[in-house]
C-alpha positions in Angstrom: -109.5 -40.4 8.4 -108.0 -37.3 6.9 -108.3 -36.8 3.3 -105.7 -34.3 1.6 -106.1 -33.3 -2.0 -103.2 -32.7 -3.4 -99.6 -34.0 -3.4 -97.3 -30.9 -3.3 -95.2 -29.3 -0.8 -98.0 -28.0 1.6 -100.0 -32.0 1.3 -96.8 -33.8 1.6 -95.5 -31.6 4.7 -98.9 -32.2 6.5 -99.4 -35.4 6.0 -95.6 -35.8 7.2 -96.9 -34.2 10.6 -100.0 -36.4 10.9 -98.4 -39.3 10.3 -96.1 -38.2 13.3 -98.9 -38.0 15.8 -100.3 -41.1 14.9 -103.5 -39.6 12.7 -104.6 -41.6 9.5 -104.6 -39.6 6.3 -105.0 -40.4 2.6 -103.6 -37.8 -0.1 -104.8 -37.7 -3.7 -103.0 -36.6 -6.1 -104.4 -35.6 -9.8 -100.8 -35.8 -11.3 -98.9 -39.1 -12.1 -96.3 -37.6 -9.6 -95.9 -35.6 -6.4 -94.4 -32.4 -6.0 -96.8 -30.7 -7.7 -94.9 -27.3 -9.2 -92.0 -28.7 -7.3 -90.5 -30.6 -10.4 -86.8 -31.2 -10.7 -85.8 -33.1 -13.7 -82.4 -34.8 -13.6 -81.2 -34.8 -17.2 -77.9 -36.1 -18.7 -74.9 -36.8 -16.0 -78.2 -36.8 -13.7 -77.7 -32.7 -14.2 -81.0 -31.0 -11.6 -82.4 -28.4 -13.4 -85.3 -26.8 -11.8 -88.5 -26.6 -13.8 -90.6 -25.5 -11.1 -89.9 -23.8 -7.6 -85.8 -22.6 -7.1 -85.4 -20.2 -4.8 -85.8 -18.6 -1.1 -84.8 -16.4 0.8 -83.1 -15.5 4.5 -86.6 -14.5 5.4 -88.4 -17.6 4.5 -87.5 -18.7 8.4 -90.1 -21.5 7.7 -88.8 -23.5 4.8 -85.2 -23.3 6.4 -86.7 -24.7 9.8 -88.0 -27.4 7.4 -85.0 -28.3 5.6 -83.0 -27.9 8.9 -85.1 -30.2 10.8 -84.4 -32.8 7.8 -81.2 -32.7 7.1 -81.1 -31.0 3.6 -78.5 -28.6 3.0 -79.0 -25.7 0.8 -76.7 -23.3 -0.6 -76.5 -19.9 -1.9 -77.2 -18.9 -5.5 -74.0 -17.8 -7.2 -74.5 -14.5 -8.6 -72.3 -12.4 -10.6 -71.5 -8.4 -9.9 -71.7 -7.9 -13.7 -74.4 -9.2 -15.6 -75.7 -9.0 -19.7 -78.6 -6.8 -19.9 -80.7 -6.6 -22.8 -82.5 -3.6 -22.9 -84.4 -3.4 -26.4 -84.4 -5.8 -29.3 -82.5 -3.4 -31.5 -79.4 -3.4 -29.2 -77.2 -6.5 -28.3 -76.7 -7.4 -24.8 -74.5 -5.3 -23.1 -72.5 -6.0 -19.5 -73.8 -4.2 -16.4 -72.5 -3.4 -12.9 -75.6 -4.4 -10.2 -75.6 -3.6 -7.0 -74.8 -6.3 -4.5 -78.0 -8.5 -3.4 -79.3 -10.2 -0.5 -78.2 -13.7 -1.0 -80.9 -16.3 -2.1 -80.7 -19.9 -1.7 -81.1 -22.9 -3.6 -81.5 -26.9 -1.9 -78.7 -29.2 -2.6 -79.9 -31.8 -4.9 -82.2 -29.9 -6.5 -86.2 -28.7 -4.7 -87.2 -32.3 -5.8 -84.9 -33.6 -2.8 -87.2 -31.6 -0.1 -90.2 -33.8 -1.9 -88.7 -36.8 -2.5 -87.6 -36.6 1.4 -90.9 -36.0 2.6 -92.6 -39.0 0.3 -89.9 -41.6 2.2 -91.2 -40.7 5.2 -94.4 -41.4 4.5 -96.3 -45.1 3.4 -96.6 -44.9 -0.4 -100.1 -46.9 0.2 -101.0 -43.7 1.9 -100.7 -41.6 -1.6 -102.8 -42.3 -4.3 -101.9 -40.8 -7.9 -104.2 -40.2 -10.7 -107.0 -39.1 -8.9 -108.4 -36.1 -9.7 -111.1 -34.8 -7.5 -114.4 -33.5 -8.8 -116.8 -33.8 -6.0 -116.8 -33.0 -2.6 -120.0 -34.3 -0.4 -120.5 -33.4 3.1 -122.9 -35.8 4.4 -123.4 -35.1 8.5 -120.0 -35.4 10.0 -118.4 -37.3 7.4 -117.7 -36.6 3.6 -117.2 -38.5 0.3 -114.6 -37.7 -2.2 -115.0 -38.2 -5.4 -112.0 -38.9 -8.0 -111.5 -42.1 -10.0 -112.7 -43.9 -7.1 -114.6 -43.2 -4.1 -113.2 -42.3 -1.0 -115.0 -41.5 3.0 -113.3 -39.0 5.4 -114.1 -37.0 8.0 -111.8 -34.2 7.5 -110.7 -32.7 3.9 -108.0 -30.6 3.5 -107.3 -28.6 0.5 -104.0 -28.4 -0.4 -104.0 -27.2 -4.2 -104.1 -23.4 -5.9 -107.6 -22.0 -4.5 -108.5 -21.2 -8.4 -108.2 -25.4 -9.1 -110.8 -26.0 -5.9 -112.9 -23.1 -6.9 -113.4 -24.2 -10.4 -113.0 -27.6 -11.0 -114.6 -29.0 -7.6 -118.2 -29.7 -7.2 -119.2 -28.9 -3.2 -122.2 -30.2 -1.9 -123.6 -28.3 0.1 -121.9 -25.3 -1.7 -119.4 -23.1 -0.4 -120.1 -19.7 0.7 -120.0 -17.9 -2.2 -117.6 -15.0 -1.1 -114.8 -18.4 -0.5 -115.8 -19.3 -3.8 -115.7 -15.8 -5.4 -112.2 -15.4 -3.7 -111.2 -18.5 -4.4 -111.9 -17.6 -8.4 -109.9 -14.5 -8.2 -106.6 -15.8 -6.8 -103.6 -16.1 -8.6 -101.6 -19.4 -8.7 -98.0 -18.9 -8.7 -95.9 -20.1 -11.9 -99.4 -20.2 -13.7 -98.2 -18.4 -16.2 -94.5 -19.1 -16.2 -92.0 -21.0 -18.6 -89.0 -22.3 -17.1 -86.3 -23.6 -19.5 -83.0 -24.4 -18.4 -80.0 -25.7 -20.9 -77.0 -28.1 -19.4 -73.4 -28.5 -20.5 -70.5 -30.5 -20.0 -68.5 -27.7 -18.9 -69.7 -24.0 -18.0 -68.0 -22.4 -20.4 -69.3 -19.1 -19.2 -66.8 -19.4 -16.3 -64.2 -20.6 -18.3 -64.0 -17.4 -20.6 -65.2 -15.1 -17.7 -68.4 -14.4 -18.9 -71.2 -13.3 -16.3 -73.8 -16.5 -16.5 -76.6 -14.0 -15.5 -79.0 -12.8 -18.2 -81.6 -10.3 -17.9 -83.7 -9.1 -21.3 -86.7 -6.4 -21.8 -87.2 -8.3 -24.7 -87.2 -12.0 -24.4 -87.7 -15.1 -25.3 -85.4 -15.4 -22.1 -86.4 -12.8 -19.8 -84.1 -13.8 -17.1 -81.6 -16.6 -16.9 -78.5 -17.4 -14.3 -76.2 -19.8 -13.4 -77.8 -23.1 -12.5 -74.8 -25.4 -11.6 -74.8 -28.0 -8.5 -73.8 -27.4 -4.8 -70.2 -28.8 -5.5 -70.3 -27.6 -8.9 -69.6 -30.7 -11.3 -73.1 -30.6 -13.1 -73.3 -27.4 -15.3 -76.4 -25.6 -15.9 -77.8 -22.1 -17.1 -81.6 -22.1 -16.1 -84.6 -19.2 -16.1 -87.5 -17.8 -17.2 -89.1 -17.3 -20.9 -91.5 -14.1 -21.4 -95.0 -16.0 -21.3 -95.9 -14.5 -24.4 -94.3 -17.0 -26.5 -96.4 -19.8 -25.3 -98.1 -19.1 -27.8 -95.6 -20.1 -30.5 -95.1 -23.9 -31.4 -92.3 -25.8 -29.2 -89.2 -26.1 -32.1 -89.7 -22.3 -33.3 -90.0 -21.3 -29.4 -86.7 -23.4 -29.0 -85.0 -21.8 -32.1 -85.4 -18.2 -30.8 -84.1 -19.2 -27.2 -81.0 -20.6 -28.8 -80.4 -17.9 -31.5 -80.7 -15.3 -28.2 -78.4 -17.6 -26.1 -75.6 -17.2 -29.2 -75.9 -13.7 -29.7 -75.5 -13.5 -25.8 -73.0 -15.5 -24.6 -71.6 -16.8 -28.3 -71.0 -20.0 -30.1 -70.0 -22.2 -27.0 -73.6 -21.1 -25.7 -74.9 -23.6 -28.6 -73.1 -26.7 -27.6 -75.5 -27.9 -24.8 -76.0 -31.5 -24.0 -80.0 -30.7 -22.9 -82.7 -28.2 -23.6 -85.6 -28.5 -21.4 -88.8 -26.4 -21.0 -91.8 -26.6 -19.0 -94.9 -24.0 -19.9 -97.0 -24.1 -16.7 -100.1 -22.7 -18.4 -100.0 -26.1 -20.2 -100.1 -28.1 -16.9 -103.7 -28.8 -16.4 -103.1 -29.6 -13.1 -101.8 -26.0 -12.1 -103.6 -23.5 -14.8 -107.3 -23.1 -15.6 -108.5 -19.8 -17.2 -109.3 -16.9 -15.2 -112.8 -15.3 -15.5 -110.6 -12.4 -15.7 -107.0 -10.9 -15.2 -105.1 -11.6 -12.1 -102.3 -9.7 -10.9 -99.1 -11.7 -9.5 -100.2 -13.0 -6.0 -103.7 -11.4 -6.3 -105.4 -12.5 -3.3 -102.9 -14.9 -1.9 -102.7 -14.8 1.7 -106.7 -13.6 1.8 -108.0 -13.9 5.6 -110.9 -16.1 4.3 -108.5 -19.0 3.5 -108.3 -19.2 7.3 -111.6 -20.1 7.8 -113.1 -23.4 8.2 -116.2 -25.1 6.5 -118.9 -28.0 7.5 -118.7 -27.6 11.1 -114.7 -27.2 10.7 -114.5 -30.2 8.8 -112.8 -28.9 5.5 -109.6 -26.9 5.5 -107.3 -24.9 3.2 -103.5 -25.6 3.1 -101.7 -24.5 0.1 -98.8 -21.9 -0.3 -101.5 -19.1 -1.7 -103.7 -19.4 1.3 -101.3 -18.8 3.7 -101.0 -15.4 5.8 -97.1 -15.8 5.7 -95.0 -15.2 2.7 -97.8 -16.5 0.2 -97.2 -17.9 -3.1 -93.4 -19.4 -2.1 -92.4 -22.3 -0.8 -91.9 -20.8 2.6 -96.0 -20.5 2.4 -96.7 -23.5 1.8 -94.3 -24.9 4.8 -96.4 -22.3 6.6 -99.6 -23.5 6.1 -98.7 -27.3 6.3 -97.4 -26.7 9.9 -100.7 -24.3 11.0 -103.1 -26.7 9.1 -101.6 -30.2 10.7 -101.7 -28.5 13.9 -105.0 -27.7 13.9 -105.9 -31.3 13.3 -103.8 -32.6 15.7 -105.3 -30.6 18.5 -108.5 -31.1 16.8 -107.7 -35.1 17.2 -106.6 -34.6 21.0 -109.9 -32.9 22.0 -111.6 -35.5 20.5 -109.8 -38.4 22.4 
């Protein structure tokens, strides 16, 4: 039996190629969900706005095999040629020429549809929510798992942010202390990220030929664009909050976001149907303090992540520990297909 810890992209994706080849798996999941920071939230008119993971790239090959191979379309991120720009707080936004970009991509239906594929594929007795794992024992060639209830394996794979395993797990025997040490010291993506997305019945940016692309030196919304569906009849603008206002209170956090949006885009920018935030440092599940600062993506990707503990009985599978493209979706689709195949050939020896 193969026990994954952890429900998001990377768990789900190897669990969906185990369950291909036949090998039993369990995945625990601390959340009351899966997806992990995959988190779409359909609001009125059943509007997607992402809270979580959005976008990719041409060079995420991996992801776009993924979504290929299931049948998910995904579709380029509108982006305007002119865009507000903020530069200090003392001057109003101001409309900018930028220069053309690489296209980046968004999946149709929102990122929620890649999870919510991968979960129908898979036996829903198979994923277990609400556990959230404190112990790991590694008794001779099998271990115990210990959560809200007990569970026997004799494989373990770690599919959460390195700094969750690191800090919140007890391993017995321990792990080598430089895994642990580096485990400390990397940096989950969207730990410290707010998300906040508004919808409206129409996009009135559009409309009066206004960019719907935002970017601001000075916040609360650092960066915001144009968030409306594939076929474009849900309308959305959705980005990113400086994480320095975490620290204010939700409503006065709220109130500065819409006074910004007004003095932005005007009046019309006021006369949305949802507001919607999600401040990952909240999310118990994803943050924990560092012992010290972290740079973006410190450590993701480290070699050390590719090796195996207990007689190659525990493994690491999460978008941070993965040598390709680490801390994006694309790395987690990365280490989901390197990890499962591993087991897999694992399995055949074995037989």
């Amino acid at each position: 039996m193969i026990i994954l810890i952890g429900a998001g992209l990377s768990g789900l994706l190897c669990a969906y190629r185990l369950k291909k080849e036949g090998i039993p798996f369990k995945i625990l999941e601390a959340r009351n969900r899966v997806g992990g920071r995959i988190n779409t939230e359909y609001l009125t008119d059943n509007t997607p706005v992402e809270m979580g993971a959005t976008w990719f790239g041409n060079q995420h090959i991996h992801l776009k095999s993924l979504l290929d191979e299931l049948g998910i379309e995904y579709f380029a991120q509108h982006m305007d040629s002119t865009v507000f720009f903020q530069p200090v707080a003392t001057s109003p936004a101001e409309c900018v020429q930028i220069p053309s970009q690489p296209p980046s991509f968004r999946i149709a239906g929102g990122s929620s549809n890649l999870i919510n594929t991968l979960y129908q594929k898979l036996d829903s007795d198979d994923i277990i929510l609400n556990q959230a794992v404190t112990e790991i024992k590694f008794h001779e060639n099998s271990f115990q798992v210990v959560a809200k209830e007990v569970f026997e394996g004799d494989t373990v794979v770690l599919s959460l942010p390195p700094k969750l395993w690191a800090k919140r797990i007890l391993f017995e025997p321990p792990l080598p202390n430089n895994l642990l040490e580096i485990g400390n010291q990397t940096q989950t993506w969207m730990e410290d990220s707010i998300k906040v997305a508004l919808t409206y019945a129409q996009p009135f940016w559009g409309k009066e030929n206004l960019p719907g692309t935002l970017f601001s030196n000075t916040g609360p919304i650092t960066e915001l664009y144009d968030h409306c569906n594939h076929e474009r009849s849900k309308f959305a603008l959705c980005g990113f909050i400086n994480p320095s206002f975490k620290k204010l209170a939700y409503a006065e956090r709220r109130d500065l976001v819409i006074d910004q949006l007004k003095s932005v885009f005007g009046i019309k920018a006021v006369a949305f149907l949802d507001y919607k935030e999600c401040v990952w440092s909240d999310e118990e599940n994803t943050f924990v303090e560092s012992d010290l600062p972290l740079y973006p993506h410190q450590n993701n990707g480290n070699p050390i992540f590719s090796k195996s503990c207990y007689d190659h009985k525990l493994l690491i599978s999460s978008s941070e520990s993965a040598s390709k493209f680490p801390g994006y979706m694309d790395g987690a689709v990365y280490a989901a297909n390197l990890i499962a195949g591993k087991i897999t050939k694992a399995e055949k020896l074995f037989l």
